[in-house]
mmCIF file of the N, C-alpha and C atoms, coordinates in Angstrom:
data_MODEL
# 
_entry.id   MODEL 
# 
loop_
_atom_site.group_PDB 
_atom_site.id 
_atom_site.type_symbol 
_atom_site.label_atom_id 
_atom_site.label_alt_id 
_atom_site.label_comp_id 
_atom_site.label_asym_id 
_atom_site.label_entity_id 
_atom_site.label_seq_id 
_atom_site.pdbx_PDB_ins_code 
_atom_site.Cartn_x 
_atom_site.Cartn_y 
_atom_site.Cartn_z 
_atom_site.occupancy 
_atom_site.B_iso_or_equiv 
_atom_site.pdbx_formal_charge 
_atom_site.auth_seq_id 
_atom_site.auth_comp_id 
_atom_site.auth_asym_id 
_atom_site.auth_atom_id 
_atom_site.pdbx_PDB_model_num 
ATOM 1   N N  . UNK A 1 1  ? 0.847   -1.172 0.000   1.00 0.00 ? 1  UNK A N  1 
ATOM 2   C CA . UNK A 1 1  ? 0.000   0.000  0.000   1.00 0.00 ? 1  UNK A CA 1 
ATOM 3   C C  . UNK A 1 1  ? 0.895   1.238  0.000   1.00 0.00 ? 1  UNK A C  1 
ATOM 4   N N  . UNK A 1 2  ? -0.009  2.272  -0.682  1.00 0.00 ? 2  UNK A N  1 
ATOM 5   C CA . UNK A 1 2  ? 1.039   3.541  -0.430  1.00 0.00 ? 2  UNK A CA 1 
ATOM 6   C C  . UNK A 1 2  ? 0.059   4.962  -1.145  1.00 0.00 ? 2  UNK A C  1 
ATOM 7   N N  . UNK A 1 3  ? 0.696   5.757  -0.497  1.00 0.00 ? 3  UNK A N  1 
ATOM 8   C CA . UNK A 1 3  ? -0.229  7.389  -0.458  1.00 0.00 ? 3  UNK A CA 1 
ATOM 9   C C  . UNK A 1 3  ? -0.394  6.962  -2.022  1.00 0.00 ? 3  UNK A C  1 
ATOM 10  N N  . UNK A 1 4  ? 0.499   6.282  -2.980  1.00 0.00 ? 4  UNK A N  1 
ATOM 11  C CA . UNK A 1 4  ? -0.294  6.969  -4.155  1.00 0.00 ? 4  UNK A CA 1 
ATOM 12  C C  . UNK A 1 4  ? -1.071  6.041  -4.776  1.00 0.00 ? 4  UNK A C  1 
ATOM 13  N N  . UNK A 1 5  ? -1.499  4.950  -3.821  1.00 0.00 ? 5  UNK A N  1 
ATOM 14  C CA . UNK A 1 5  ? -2.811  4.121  -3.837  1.00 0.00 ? 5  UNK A CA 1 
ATOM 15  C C  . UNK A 1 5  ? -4.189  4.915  -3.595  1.00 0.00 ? 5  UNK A C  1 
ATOM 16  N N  . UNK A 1 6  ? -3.560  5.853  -2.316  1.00 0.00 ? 6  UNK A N  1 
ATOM 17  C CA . UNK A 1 6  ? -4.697  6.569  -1.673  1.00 0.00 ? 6  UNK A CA 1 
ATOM 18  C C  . UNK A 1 6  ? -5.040  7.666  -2.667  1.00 0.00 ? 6  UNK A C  1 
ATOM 19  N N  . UNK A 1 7  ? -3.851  8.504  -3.464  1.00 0.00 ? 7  UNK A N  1 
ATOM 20  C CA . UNK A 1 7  ? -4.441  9.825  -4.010  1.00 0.00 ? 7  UNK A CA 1 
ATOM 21  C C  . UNK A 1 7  ? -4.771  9.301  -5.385  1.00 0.00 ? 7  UNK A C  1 
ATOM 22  N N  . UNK A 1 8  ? -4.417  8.213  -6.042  1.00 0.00 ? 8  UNK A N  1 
ATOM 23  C CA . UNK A 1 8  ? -5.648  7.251  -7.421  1.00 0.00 ? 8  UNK A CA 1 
ATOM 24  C C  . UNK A 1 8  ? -6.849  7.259  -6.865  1.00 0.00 ? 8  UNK A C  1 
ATOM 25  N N  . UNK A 1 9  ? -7.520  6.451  -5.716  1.00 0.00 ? 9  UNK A N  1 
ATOM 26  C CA . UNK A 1 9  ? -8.460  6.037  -5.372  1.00 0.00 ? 9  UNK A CA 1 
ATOM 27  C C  . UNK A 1 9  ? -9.619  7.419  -5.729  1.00 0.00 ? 9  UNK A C  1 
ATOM 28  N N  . UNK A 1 10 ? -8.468  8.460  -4.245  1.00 0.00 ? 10 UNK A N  1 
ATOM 29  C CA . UNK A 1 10 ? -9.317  9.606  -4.297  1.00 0.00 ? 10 UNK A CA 1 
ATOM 30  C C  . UNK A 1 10 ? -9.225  10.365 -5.259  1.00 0.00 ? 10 UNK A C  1 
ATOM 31  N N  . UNK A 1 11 ? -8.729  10.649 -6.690  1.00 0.00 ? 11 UNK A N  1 
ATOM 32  C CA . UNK A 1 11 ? -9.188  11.151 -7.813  1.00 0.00 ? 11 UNK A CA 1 
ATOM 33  C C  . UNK A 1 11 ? -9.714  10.242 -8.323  1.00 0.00 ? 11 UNK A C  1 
ATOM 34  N N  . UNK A 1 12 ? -10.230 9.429  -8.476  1.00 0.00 ? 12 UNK A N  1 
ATOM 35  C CA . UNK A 1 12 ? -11.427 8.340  -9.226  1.00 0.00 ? 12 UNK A CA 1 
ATOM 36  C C  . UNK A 1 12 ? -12.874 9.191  -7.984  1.00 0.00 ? 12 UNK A C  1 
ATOM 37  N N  . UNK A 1 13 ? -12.676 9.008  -7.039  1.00 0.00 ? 13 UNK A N  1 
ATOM 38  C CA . UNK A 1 13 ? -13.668 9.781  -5.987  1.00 0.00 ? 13 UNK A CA 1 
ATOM 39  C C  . UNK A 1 13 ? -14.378 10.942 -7.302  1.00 0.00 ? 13 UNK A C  1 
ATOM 40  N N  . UNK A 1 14 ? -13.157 11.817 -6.942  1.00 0.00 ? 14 UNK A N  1 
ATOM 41  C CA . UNK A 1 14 ? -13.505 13.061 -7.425  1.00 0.00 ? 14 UNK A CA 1 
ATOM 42  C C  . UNK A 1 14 ? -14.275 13.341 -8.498  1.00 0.00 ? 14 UNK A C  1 
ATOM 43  N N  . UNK A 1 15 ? -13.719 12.413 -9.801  1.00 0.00 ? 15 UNK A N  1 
ATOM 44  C CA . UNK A 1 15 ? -13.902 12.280 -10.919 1.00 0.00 ? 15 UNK A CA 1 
ATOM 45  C C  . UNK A 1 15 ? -16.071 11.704 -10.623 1.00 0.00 ? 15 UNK A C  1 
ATOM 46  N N  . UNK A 1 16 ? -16.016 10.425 -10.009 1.00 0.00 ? 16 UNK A N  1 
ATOM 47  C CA . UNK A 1 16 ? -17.299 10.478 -10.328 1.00 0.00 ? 16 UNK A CA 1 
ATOM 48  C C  . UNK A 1 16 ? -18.332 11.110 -9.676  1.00 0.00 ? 16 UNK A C  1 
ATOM 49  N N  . UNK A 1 17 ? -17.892 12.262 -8.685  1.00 0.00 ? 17 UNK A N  1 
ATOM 50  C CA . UNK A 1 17 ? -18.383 13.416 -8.219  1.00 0.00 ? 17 UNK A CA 1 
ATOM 51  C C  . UNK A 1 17 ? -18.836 14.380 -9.429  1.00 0.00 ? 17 UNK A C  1 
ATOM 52  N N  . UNK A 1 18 ? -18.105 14.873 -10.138 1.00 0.00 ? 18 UNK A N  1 
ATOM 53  C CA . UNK A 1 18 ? -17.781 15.282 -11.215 1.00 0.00 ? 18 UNK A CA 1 
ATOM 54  C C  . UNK A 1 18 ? -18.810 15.056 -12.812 1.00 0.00 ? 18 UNK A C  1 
ATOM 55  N N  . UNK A 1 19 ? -18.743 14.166 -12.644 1.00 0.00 ? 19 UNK A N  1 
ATOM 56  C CA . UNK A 1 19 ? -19.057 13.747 -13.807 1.00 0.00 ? 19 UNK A CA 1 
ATOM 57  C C  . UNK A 1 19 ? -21.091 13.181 -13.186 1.00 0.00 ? 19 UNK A C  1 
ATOM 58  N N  . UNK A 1 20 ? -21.592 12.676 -11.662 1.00 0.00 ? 20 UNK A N  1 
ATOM 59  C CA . UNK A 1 20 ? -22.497 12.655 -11.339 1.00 0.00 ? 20 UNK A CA 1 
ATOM 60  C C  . UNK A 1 20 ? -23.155 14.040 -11.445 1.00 0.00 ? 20 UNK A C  1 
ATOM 61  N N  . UNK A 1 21 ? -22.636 15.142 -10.831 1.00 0.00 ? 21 UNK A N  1 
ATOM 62  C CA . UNK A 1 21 ? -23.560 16.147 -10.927 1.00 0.00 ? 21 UNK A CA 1 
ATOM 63  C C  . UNK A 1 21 ? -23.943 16.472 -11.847 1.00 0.00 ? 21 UNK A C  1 
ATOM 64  N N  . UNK A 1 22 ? -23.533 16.726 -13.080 1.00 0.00 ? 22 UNK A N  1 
ATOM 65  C CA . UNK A 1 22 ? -24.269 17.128 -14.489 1.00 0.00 ? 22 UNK A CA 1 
ATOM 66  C C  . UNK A 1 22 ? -25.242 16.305 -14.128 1.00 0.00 ? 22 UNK A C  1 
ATOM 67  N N  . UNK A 1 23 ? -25.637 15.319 -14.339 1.00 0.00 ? 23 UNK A N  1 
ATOM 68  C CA . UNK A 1 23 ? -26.474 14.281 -14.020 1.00 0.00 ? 23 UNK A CA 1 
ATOM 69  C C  . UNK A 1 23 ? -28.281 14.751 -13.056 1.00 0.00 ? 23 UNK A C  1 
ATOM 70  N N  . UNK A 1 24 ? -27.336 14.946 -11.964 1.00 0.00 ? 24 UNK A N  1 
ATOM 71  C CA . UNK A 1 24 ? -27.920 15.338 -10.524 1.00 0.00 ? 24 UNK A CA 1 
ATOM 72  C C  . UNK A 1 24 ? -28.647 16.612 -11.120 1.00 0.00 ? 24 UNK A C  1 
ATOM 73  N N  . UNK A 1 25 ? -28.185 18.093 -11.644 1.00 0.00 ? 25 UNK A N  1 
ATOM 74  C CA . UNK A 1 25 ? -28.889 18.673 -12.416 1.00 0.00 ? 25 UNK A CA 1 
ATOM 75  C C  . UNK A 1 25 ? -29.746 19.153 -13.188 1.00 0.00 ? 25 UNK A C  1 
ATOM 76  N N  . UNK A 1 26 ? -29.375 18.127 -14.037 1.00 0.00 ? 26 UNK A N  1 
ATOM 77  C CA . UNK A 1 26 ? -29.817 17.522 -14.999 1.00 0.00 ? 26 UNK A CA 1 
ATOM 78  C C  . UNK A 1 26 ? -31.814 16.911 -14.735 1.00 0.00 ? 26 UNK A C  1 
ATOM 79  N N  . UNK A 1 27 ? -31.711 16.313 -13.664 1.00 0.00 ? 27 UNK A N  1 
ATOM 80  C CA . UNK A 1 27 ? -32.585 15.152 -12.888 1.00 0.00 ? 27 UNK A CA 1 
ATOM 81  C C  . UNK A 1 27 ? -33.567 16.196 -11.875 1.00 0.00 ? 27 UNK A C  1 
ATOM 82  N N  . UNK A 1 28 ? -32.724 17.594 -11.252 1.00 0.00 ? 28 UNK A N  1 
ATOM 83  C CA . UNK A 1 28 ? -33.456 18.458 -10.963 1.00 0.00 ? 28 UNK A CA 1 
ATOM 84  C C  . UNK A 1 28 ? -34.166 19.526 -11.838 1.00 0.00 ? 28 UNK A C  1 
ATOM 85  N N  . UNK A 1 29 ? -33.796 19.323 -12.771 1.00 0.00 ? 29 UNK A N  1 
ATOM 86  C CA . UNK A 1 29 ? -34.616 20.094 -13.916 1.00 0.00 ? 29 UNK A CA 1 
ATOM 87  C C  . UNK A 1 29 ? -35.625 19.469 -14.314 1.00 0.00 ? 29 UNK A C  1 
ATOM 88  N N  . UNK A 1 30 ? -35.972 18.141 -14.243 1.00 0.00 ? 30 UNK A N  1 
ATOM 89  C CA . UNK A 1 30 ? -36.878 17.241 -15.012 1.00 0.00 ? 30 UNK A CA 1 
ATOM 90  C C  . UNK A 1 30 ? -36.909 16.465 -15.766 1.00 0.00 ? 30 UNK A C  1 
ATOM 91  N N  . UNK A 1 31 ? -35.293 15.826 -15.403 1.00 0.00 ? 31 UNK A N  1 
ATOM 92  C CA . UNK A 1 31 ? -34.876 15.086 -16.556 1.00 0.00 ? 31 UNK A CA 1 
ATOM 93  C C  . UNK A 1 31 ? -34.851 13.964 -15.844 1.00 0.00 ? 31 UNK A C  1 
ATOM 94  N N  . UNK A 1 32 ? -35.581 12.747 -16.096 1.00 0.00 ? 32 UNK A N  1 
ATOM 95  C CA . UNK A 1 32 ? -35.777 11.627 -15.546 1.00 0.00 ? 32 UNK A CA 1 
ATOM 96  C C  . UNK A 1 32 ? -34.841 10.763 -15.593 1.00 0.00 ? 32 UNK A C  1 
ATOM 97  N N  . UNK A 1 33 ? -34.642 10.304 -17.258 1.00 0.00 ? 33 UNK A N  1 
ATOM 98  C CA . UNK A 1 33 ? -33.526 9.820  -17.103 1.00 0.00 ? 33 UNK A CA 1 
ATOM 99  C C  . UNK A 1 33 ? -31.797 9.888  -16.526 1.00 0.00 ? 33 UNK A C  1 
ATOM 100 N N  . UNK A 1 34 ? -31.977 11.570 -16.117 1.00 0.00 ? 34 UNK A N  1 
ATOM 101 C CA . UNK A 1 34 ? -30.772 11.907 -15.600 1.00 0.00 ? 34 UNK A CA 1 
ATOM 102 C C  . UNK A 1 34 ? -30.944 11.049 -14.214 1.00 0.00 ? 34 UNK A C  1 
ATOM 103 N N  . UNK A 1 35 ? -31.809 11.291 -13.911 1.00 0.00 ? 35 UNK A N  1 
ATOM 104 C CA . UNK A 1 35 ? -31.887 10.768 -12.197 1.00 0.00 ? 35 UNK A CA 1 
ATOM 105 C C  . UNK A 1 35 ? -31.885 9.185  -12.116 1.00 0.00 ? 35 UNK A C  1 
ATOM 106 N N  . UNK A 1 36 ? -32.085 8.467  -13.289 1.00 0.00 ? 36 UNK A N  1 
ATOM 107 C CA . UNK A 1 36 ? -31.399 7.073  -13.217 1.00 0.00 ? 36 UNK A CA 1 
ATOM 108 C C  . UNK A 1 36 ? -30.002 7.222  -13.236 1.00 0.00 ? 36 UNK A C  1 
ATOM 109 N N  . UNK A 1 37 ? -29.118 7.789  -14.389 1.00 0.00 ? 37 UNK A N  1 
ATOM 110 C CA . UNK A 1 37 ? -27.794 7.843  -14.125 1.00 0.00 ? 37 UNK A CA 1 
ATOM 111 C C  . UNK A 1 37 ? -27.250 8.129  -12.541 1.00 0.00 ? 37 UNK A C  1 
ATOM 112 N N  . UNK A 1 38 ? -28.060 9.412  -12.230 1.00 0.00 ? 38 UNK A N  1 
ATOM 113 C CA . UNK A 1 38 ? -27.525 9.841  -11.208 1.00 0.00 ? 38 UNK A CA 1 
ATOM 114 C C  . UNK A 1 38 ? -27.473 8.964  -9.942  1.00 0.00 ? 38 UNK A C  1 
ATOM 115 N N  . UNK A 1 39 ? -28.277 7.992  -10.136 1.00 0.00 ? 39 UNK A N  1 
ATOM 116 C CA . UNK A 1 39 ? -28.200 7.112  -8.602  1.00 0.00 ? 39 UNK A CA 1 
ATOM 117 C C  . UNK A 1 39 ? -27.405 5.939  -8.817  1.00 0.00 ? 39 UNK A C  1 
ATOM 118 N N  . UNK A 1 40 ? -27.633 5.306  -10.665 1.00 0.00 ? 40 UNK A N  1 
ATOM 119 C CA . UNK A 1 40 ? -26.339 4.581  -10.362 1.00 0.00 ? 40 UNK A CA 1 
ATOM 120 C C  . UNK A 1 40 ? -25.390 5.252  -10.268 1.00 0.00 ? 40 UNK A C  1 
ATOM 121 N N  . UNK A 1 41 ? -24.566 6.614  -10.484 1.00 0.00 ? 41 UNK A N  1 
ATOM 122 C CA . UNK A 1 41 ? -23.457 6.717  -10.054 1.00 0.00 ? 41 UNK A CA 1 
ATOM 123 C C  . UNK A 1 41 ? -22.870 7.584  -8.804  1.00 0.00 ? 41 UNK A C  1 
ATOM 124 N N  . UNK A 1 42 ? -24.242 7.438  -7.571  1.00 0.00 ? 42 UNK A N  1 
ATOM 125 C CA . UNK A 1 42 ? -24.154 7.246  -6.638  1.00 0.00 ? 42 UNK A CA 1 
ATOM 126 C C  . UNK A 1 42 ? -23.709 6.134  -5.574  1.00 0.00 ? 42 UNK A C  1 
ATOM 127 N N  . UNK A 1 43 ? -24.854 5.026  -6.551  1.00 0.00 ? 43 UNK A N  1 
ATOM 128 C CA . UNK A 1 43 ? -24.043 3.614  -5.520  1.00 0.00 ? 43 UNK A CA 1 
ATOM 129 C C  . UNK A 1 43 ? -22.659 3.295  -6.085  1.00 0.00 ? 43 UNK A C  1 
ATOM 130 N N  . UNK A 1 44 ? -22.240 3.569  -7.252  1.00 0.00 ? 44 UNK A N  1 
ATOM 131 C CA . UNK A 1 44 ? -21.103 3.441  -7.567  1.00 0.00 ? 44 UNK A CA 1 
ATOM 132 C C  . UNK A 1 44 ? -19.762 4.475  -6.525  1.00 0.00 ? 44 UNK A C  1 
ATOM 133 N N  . UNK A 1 45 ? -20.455 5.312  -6.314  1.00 0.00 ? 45 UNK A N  1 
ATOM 134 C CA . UNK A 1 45 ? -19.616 6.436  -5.877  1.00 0.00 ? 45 UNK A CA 1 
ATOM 135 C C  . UNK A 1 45 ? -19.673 5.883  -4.093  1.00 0.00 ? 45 UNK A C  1 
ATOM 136 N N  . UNK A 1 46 ? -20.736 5.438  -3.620  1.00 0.00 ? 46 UNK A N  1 
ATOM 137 C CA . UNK A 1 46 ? -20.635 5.051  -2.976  1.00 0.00 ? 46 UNK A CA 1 
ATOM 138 C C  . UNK A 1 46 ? -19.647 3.437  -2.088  1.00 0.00 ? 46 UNK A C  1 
ATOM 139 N N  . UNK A 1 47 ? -19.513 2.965  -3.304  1.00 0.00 ? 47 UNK A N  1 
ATOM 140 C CA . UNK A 1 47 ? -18.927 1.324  -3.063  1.00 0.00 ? 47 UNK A CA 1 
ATOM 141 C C  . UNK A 1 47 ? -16.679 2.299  -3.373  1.00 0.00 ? 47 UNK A C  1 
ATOM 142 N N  . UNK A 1 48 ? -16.901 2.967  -3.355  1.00 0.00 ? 48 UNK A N  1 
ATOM 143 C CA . UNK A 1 48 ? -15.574 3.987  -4.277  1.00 0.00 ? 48 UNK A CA 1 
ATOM 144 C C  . UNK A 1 48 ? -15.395 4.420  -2.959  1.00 0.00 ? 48 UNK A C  1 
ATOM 145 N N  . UNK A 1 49 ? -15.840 4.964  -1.983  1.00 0.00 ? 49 UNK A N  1 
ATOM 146 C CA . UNK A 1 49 ? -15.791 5.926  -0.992  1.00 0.00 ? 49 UNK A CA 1 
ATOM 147 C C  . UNK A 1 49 ? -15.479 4.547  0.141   1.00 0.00 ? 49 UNK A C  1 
ATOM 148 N N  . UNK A 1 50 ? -16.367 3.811  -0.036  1.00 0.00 ? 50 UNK A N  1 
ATOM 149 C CA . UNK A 1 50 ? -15.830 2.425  1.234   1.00 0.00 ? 50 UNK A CA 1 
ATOM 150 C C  . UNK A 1 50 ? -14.387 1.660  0.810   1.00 0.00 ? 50 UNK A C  1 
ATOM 151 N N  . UNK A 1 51 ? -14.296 1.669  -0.297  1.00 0.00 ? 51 UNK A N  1 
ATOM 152 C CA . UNK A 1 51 ? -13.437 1.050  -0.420  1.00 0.00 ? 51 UNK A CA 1 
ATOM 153 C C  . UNK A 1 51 ? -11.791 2.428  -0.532  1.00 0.00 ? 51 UNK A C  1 
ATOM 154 N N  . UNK A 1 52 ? -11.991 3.117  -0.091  1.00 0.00 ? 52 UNK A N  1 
ATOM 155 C CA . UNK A 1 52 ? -11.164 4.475  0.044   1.00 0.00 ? 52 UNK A CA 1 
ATOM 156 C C  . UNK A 1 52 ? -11.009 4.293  1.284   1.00 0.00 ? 52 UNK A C  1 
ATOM 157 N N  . UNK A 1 53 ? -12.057 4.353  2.596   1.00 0.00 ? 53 UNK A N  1 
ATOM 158 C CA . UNK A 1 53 ? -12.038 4.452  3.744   1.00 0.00 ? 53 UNK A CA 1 
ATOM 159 C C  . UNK A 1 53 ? -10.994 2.950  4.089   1.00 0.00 ? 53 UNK A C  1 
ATOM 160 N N  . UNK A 1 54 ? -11.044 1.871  3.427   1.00 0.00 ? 54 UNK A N  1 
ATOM 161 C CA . UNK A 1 54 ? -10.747 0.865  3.719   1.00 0.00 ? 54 UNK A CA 1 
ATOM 162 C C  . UNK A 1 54 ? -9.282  0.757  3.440   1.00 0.00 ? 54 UNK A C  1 
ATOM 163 N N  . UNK A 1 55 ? -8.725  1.454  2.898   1.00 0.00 ? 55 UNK A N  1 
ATOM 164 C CA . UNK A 1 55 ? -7.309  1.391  2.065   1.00 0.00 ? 55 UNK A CA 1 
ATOM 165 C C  . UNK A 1 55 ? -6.304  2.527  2.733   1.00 0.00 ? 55 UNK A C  1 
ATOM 166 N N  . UNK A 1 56 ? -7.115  3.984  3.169   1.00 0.00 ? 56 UNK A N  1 
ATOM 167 C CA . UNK A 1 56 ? -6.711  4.703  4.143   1.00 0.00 ? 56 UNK A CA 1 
ATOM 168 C C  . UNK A 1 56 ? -6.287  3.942  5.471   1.00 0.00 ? 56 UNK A C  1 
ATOM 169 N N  . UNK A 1 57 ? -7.609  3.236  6.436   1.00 0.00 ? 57 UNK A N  1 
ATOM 170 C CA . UNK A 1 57 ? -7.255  2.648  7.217   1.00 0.00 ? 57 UNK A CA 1 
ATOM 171 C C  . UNK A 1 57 ? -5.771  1.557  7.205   1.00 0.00 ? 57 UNK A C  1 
ATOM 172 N N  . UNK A 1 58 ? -5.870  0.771  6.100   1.00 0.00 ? 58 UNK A N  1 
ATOM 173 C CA . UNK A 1 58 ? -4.660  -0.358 5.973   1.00 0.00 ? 58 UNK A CA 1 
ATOM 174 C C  . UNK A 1 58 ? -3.640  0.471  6.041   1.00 0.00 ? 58 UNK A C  1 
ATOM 175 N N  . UNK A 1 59 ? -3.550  1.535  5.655   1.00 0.00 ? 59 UNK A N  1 
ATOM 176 C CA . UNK A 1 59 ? -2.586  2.561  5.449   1.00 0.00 ? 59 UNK A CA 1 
ATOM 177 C C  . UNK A 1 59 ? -1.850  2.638  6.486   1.00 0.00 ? 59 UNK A C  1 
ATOM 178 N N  . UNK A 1 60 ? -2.591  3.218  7.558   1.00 0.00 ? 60 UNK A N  1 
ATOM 179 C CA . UNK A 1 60 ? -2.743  3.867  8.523   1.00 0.00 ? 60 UNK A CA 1 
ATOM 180 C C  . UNK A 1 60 ? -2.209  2.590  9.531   1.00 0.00 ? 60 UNK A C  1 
ATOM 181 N N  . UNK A 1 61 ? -2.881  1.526  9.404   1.00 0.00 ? 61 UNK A N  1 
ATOM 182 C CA . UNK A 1 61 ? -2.353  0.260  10.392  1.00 0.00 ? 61 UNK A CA 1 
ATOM 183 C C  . UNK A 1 61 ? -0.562  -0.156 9.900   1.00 0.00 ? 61 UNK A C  1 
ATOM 184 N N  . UNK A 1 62 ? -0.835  -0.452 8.598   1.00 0.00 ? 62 UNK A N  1 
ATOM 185 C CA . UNK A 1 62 ? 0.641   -0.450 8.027   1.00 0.00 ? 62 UNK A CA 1 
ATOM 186 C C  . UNK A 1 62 ? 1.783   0.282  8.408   1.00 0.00 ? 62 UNK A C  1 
ATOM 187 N N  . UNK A 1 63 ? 1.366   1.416  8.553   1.00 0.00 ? 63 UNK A N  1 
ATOM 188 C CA . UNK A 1 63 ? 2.599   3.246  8.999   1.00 0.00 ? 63 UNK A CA 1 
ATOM 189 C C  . UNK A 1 63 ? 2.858   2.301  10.724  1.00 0.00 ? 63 UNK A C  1 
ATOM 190 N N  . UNK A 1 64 ? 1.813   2.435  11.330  1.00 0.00 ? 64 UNK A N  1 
ATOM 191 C CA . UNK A 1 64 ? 2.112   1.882  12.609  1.00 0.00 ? 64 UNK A CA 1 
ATOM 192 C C  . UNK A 1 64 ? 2.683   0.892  13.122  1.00 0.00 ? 64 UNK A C  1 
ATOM 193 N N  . UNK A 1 65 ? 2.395   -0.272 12.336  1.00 0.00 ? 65 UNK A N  1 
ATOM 194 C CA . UNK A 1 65 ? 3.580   -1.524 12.340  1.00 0.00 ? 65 UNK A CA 1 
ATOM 195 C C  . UNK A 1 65 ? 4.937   -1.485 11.855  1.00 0.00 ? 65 UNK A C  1 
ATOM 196 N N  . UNK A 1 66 ? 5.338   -0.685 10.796  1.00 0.00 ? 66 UNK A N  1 
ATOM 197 C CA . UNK A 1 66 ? 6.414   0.151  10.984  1.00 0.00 ? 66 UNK A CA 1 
ATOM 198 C C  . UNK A 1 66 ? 7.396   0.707  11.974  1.00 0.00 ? 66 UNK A C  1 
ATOM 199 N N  . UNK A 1 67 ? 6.263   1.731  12.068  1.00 0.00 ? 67 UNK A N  1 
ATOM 200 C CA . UNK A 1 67 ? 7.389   2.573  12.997  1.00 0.00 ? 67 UNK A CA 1 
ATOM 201 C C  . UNK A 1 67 ? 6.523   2.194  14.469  1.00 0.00 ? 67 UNK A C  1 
# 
């Protein structure tokens, strides 16, 4: 593992932040089908964010067995 596991992960984050809101927008204007995109790439964004939290942590246990 290593920070630049962590700062990939978290620009993939970013990115489908990014690229959801047009979407999200989109879905508040009245666009229906936006608001299907938008929730799959919520749970997507969501399974992205656990598995971030999860890789930080190893991180974090790893640094400590270390030093």
């Amino acid at each position: 593992m290593s920070t630049n596991n962590i700062l990939d992960s978290w620009n993939e984050v970013k990115a489908l932040i990014d690229q959801a809101e047009v979407d999200v927008l989109k879905n508040a204007n009245g666009n229906s089908a936006a608001g299907v995109r938008a929730r799959r790439a919520l749970r997507l964004l969501k399974g992205k964010t656990s598995a971030l939290v999860k890789l930080t942590i190893a991180e974090e246990k790893s640094r400590k067995a270390d030093g």
